[in-house]
N, C-alpha and C positions, 0 to 999 in steps of 0.2 A: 504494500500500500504506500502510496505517495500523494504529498497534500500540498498544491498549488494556492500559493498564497497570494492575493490580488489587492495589491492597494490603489490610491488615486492615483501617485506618483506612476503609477505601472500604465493605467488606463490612460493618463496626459502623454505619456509616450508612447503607445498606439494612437492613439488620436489625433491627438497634437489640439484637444481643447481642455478647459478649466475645470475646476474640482466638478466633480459626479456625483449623485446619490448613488452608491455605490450597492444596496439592496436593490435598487430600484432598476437598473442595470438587466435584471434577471427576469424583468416583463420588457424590454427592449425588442422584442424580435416580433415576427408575423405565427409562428408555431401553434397549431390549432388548440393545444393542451387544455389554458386556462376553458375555451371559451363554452363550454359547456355550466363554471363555475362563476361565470362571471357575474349573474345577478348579486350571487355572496360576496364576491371580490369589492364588487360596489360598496359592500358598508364599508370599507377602509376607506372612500372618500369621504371629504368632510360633506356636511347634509346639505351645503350648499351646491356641490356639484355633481351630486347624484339627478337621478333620473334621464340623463343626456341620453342614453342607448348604448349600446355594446363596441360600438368604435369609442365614443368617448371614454369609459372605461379603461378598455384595452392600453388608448393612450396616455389617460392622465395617471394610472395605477403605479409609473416609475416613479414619479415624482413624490408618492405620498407613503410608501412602501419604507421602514423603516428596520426592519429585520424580517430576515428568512430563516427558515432551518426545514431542512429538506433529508430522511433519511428512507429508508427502502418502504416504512411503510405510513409515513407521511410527510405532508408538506403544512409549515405552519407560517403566515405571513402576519407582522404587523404592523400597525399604523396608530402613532401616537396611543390613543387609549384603547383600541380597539385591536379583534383579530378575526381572523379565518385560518380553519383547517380543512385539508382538505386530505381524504385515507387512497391508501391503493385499492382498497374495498371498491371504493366508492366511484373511481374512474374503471376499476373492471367491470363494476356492474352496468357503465354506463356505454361502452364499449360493448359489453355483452350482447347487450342489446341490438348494437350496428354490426358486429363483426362478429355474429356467433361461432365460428370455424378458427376463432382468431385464440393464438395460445396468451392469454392474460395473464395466468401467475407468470408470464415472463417480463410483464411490465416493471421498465425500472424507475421511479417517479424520479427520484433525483436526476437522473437521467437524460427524461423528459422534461424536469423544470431547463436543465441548462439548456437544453435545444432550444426552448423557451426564450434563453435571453437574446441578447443582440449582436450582431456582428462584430463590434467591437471588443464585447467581453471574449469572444469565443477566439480571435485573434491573440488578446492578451494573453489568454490562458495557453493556447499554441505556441508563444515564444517561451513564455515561462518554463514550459513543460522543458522542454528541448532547454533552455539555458540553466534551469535550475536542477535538470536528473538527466538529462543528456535523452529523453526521447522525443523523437521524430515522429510527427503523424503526416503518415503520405496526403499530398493534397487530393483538392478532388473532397466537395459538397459532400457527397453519397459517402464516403471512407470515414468521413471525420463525422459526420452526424452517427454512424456506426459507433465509433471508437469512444463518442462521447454517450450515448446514450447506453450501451453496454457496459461501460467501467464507472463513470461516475456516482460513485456510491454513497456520497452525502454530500451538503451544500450550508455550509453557516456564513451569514452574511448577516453585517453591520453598517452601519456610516462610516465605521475607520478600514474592516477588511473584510475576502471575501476569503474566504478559506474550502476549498475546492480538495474532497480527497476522491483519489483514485484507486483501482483496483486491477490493474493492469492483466493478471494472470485469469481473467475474463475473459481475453481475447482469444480465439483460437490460435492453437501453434501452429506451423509450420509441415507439422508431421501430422494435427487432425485432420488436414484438407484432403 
């Protein structure tokens, strides 16, 4: 296991812009995950900007997201006094529904939240890996949504770090193929 540590400093040098909500990073991307959850999502905004519809959500949810904690069999967000959980139960059953043929206890939500995030974090966390434990994920959209959604095994995230651990011996070897 190896744990990918993500501060602002980190994200300013992908980017090349100013301090991040650095939880909030992790609703960055278009990845369908959330949006079956979103009505719940909603009570993390303040009651002022609730009610807009599900793109407003989607979009305003980085901004107000104030910690994650993401492990195999939940995902728990919050926002100043408020929170949401959301179980792996609870997106299998909702996936059961759509994709009965589909193997769900293979869902790995941690996983799925990072795919969740945005380009930017998911770069971050690709140089990191490779400069901080020396590994390399082959490029190519399809390889790296693989490698992240299979190994990422838990997701804790702050305003000061995002702490990304891995589980690398996930992967198939060489010799399973």
């Amino acid at each position: 296991m190896i744990t990918v540590e993500v501060r602002n400093q980190d994200m300013v040098a992908v980017t090349a812009q100013g301090r991040t909500n650095l939880p909030g990073t992790l609703f960055g991307g278009s990845a369908p995950l959330l949006r079956p959850f979103l009505p719940r999502l909603e009570e993390l905004l303040p009651p002022d900007e609730r009610g807009r519809g599900s793109n407003y959500i989607s979009s305003t949810l980085r901004v107000h997201v104030n910690m994650v904690r993401a492990d195999e069999e939940r995902l728990r967000v919050e926002s100043e006094d408020r929170s949401v959980e959301i179980t792996k139960s609870e997106l299998e059953s909702i996936l059961e529904e759509k994709y009965p043929a589909f193997e769900h206890h293979k869902l790995n939500l941690p996983g799925l939240l990072f795919l969740q995030s945005g380009p930017a974090l998911q770069a971050c966390t690709l140089k990191k890996l490779n400069q901080d434990h020396g590994v390399k994920v082959p490029g190519g959209r399809r390889t790296q949504r693989y490698v992240f959604h299979t190994t990422v095994i838990s997701i804790r995230a702050d305003p000061e770090v995002i702490n990304i651990e891995f589980d690398l011996d996930r992967l198939p070897s060489v010799s399973d193929v």
